[in-house]
N, C-alpha and C positions, 0 to 999 in steps of 0.2 A: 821793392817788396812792400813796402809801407801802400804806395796807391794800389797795387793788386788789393791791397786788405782790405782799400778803402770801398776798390769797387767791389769785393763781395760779400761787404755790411748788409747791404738793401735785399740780396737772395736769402742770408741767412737769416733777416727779420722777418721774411715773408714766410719761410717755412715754421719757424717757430710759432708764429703766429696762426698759422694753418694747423698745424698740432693743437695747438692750444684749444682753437676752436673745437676744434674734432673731437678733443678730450672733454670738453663742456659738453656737447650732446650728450657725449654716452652716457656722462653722469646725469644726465638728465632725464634722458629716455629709459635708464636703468633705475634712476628714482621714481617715477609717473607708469613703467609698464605694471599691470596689475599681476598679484600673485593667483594660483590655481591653487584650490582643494578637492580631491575628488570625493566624489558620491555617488557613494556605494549603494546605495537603496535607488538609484535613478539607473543603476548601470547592469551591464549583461554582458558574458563572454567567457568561451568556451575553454578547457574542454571543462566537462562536469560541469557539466552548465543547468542542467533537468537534476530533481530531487525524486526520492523514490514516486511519489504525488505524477510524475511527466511533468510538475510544474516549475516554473520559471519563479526563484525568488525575487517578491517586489516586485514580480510585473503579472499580465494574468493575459492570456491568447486563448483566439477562436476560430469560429469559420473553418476555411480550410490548413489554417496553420499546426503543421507539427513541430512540436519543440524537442531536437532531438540532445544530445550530447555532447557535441562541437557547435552546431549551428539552430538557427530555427529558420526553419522551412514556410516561410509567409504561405505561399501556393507553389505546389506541385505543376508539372508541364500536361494541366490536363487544362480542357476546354471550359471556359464559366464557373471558374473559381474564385472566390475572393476570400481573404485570409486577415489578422491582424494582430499588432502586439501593442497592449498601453501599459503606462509605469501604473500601480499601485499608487502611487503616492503621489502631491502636487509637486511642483519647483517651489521651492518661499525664496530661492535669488533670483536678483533683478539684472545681476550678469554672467552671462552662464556660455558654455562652451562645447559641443557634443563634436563625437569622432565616432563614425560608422562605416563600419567593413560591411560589402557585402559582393553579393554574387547576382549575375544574370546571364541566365546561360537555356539555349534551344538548339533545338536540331537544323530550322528554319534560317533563311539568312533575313526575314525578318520576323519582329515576335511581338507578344502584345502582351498587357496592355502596358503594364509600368508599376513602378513602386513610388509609395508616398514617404518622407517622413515629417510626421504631425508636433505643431505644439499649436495644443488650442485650450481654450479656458474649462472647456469642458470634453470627458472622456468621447472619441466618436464610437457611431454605430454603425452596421457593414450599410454601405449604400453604391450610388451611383460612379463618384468620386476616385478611382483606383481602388476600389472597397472600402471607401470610409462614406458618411453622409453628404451631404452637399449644405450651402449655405453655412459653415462653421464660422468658427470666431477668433481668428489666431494666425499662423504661418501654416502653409505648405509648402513642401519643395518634395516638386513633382518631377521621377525620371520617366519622362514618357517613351515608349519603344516603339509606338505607333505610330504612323504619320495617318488623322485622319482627313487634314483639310490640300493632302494631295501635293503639298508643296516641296515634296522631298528634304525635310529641313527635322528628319528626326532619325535617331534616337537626341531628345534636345531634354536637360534640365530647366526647369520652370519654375521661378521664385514668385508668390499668390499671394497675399493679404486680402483678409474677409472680416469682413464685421458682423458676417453672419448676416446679411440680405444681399449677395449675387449670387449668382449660382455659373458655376461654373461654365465656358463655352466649349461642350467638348467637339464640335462641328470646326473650330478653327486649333484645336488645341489648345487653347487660353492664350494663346499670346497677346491680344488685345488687351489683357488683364494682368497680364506679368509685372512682376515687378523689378524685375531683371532674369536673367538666365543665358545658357551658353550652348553651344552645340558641340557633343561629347557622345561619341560611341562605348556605349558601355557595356553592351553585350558580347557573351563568351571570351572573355580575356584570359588570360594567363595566371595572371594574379588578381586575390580582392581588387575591388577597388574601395577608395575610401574617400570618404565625405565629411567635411571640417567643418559648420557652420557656428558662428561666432557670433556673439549676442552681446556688445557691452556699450553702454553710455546710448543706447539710442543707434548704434550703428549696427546691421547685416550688414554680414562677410561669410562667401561660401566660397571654401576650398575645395579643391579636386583633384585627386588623384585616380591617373587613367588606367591603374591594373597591369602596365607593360612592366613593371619592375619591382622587386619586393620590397625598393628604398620607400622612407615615407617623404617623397618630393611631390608639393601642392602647387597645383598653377592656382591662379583666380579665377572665378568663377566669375563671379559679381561682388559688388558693395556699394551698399543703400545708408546713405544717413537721415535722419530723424523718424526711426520705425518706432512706431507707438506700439510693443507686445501687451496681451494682458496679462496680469499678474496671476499667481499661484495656477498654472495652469499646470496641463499634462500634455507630457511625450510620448506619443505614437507612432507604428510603423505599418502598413497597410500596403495589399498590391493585389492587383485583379491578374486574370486575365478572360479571352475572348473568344473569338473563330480559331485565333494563334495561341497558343501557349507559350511559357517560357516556365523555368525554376529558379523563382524569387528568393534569395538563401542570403539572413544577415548572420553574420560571425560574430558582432562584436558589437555592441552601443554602450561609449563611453562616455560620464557624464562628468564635468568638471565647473564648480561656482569662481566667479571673479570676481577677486576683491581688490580695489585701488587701495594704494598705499597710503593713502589718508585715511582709510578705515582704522577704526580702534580694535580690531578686534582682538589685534593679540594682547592691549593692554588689559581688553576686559576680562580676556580670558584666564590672566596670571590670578592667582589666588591670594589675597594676604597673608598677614602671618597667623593673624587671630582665625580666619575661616582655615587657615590649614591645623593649626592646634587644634579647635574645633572638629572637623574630622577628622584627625586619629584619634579623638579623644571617645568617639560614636562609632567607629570602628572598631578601638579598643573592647569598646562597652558590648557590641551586636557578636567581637569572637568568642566573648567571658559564654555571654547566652548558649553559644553553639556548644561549647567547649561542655557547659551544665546539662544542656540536651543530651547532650550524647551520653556523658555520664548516669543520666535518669533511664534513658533506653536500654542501656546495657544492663541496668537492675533488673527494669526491668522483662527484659526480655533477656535472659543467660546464654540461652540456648543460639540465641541469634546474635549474639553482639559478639560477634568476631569483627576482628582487625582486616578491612580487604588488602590489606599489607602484608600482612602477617602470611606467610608463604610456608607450606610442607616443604622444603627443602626435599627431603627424600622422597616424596612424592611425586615431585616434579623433574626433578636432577637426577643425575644418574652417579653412581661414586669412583674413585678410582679402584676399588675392589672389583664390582659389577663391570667395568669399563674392561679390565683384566680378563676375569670369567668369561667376558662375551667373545672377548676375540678368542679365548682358547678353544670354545665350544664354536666358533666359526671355523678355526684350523682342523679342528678333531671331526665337523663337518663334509670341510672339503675332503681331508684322507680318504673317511667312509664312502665317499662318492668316488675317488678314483678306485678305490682297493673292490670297488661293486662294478664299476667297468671293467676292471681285470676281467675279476671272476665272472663275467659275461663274455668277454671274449675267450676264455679258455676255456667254460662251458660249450662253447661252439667250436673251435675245434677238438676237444674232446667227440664230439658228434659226428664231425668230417669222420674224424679215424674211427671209430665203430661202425660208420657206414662204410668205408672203405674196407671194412675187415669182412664184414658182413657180405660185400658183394664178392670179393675171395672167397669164403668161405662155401656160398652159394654155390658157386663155379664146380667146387671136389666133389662133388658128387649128391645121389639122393639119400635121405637116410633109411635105414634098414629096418622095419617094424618087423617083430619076432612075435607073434599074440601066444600065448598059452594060457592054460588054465591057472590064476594065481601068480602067473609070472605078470610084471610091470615090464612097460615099453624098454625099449633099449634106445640108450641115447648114444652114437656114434660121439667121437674124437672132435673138434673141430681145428682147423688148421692154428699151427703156430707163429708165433710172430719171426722167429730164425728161421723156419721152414716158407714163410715169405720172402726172405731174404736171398735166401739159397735160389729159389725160382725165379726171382727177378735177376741177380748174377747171372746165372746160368742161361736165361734168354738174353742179355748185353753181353756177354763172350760170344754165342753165336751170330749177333747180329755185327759182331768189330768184325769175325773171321769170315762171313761173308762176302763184308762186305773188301778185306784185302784179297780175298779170289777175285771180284768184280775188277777191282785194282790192276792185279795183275792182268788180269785178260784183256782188260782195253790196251794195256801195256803192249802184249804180244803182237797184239792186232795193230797197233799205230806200227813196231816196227817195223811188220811182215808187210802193211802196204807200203813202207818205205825203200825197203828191199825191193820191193816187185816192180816198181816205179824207177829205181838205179838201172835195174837190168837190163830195161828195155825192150823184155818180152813179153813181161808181165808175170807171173806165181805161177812155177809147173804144179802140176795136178796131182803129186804124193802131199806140196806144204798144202794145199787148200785142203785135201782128205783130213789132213791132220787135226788141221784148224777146227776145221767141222764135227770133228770125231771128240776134240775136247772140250766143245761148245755142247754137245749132246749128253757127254756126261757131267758137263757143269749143270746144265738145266735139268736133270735128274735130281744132280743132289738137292739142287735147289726143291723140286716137287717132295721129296721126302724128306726134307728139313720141315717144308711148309704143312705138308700130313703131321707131322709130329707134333709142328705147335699145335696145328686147330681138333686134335685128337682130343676127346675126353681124358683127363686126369683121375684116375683112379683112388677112394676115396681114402683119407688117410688111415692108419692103423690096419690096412689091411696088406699080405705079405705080397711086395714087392716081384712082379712076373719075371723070367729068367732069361735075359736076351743072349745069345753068342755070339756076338759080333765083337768088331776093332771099336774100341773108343772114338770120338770125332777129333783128340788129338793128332792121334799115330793115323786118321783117314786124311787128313787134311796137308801133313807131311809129305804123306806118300805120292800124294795129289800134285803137290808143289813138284815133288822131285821128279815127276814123269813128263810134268810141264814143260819143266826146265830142260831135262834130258830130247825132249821135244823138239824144242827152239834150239840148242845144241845144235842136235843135228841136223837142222833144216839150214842152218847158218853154214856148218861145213859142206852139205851138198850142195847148196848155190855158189860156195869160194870153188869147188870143184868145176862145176860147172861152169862158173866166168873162166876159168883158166883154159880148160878148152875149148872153149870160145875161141881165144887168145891165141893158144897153140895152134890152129888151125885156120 
């Protein structure tokens, strides 16, 4: 056991020592990486991004750029546009950090011309340049979307330094001139794309990201050491385009100063104790002042010197009284709304049945004008509502007892052809007379049932005419009973007759 241990002394000092080391970097490189402060007056991004003005705080755009709410629109996808955006204000850091979203997007699968972003010592004016001037004094970093020198080698970004006498080559695309750059399709993606360029100690470094993903993951782009920037300059964003169009759209320029950790600034920035006694002591003094103002204003002005604190309560609020009230008068509302539907709908059938009476009424007859001298019209009876009653019953009794004659007669007639069909010979010629003869005074009665309904009704109040007839009870009976007496005896002349049949 002891030499196993011996031999894996030399693995475990290597590893520790490997840790070790590892841990020295980070302390190191976590001591020496520089910290960030953002800056808000160099920066831009959405949404509410425009003031009622359409203008951009801290920065100011032209040309054809519209600055809308979410984004600013450098150039629209029309033909010979150039658009642009510069800060307001200079940079006064000497390391500094930008992060830009944007968009390039056309109908075309290729588009023109490209977008710039500028730091140069002084603000640009629209020119030749992707819409900026030419000959400047500072960085460019140019997305070009055109390939003019035919070599198929674009959409390519272009890293440029100028001191403000070359001018640009736009016959080869500048790459003769570049001062690094990468080839990067950056038109119509999915997502922004975004653009990291890094500015510290003398080093350029431009990140990129390609738009396939909403993650913030940055390839490399380029990185240049000992770039000479000028100092207090401004940032820019500028984009043309040509015969092509595209829609140049940045979201977001974000601005960030870089301070190494050897800088003093947080030491300078900690206040002592005497300068912080000192200001509360002037602060004290500047709220007595305000404190006195206000008191002098309120003198003298009474009328005006309200409290914008000072709140009507009842004015504004509502109380649990009122709160009460309302809902009652919203219950005692609804009621009055249903209990008005009612009485709408019973309004209208009230209606039905006065027209329904009315057309009854019409029906009994015309009324009788009497003129004489000094004598007034004569207004007849009109029907009553139990004298409706009575007329309707009395036509559904007739129409039940009709309809059990109908009854019986199919009745008679299914046996009769069943009988006639047993026999073999078919219906001797007294049951068919018969059949026919009760068939002819059914369809009688029938016609004078049907004369009686469609007769005129004689008008009411006036005496009753004197028929002598059998009620339609005792006809109806009698009717039955002769029927039957009928079918009787057709039944026992045919048991008769099968029998001598039989017998013989």
């Amino acid at each position: 056991m002891a030499v196993v241990a011996i031999r894996w002394c030399p693995a475990v000092l290597f590893s520790a020592v490997f840790i070790l080391v590892l841990l020295s970097n980070i302390v190191i490189c976590s001591s020496t990486a520089p910290w960030l402060r953002f800056e808000y007056k160099l920066s831009f991004k959405g949404p509410h991004l425009t003031q009622k003005d359409k203008g951009i705080p801290f920065w100011e755009h032209g040309g054809d750029a519209i600055a809308g709410d979410d984004n600013v629109r450098i150039t629209p996808s029309l033909r010979s546009k150039k658009g642009w955006v510069w800060s307001k204000n200079s940079v006064p850091h000497d390391n500094w950090v930008i992060e830009v979203a944007f968009r390039v997007t056309g109908r075309g699968r290729v588009g023109a011309d490209g977008l710039a972003i500028w730091y140069t010592q002084q603000k640009g004016v629209e020119g030749p340049v992707f819409g900026s001037n030419d000959k400047w004094n500072g960085l460019g970093i140019f997305f070009d979307s055109f390939d003019n020198d035919a070599q198929r080698n674009n959409p390519y970004i272009l890293v440029m330094l100028n001191n403000g006498t070359r001018e640009y080559d736009h016959m080869n695309d500048g790459h003769d001139q570049q001062l690094g750059g990468c080839l990067r399709d950056f038109r119509n993606k999915p997502f922004p794309l975004h653009a990291k360029i890094e500015y510290y100690k003398n080093s350029l470094t431009l990140f990129i990201h390609n738009g396939m993903s909403n993650s913030q993951e940055y390839e490399l782009c380029m990185r240049t050491e000992g770039v000479q920037l000028p100092k207090n300059g401004f940032f820019g964003i500028t984009a043309a385009t040509g015969g092509l169009a595209d829609d140049h759209d940045v979201l977001a320029f974000m601005t960030h100063s870089m301070h190494a950790p050897a800088d003093q600034l947080a030491a300078d920035s900690k206040v002592s104790d005497d300068e912080k006694k000192k200001l509360e002591e002037e602060f004290q003094e500047y709220y007595k002042k305000l404190e006195q103002a206000k008191e002098d204003y309120k003198k003298e002005h009474p009328d005006k010197a309200k409290d914008e604190y000072d709140i009507d309560v009842d004015k504004w609020f509502e109380s649990q009284g009122e709160r009460e009230l309302k809902q009652i008068f919203e219950g005692q509302n609804n009621m009055f709304h249903s209990l008005r539907e009612l009485n709408k709908r019973l309004d209208e059938l009230h209606g039905r049945q006065e027209l329904i009476l009315s057309k009854l009424s019409s029906g009994s007859g015309g009324v009788q004008v009497v003129q004489g001298q000094g004598q007034p019209v004569a207004i007849p009876d009109t029907i009553k509502r139990h004298e409706v009653d009575v007329v309707i019953s009395n036509q559904n009794d007739i129409r039940g007892k009709m309809q059990d004659v109908r009854e019986l007669i199919n009745q008679i007639k299914e046996k009769a052809d069943r009988i006639g069909s047993g026999g073999g010979g078919g219906v001797n010629m007294d049951l068919q007379m018969a059949i026919h003869e009760v068939k002819d005074h059914v369809r009688q009665v029938r016609e004078d049932t049907a004369s009686m309904l469609k007769a005129p009704q004689q008008p009411f109040g006036s005496s009753c005419p004197h028929v002598s007839c059998i009620s339609p009870t005792i006809f109806f009976i009698g009717l039955s009973v002769q029927i039957m007496a009928l079918f009787v005896y057709a039944l026992y002349k045919q048991n008769k007759e099968a029998q001598a049949k039989k017998f013989y």
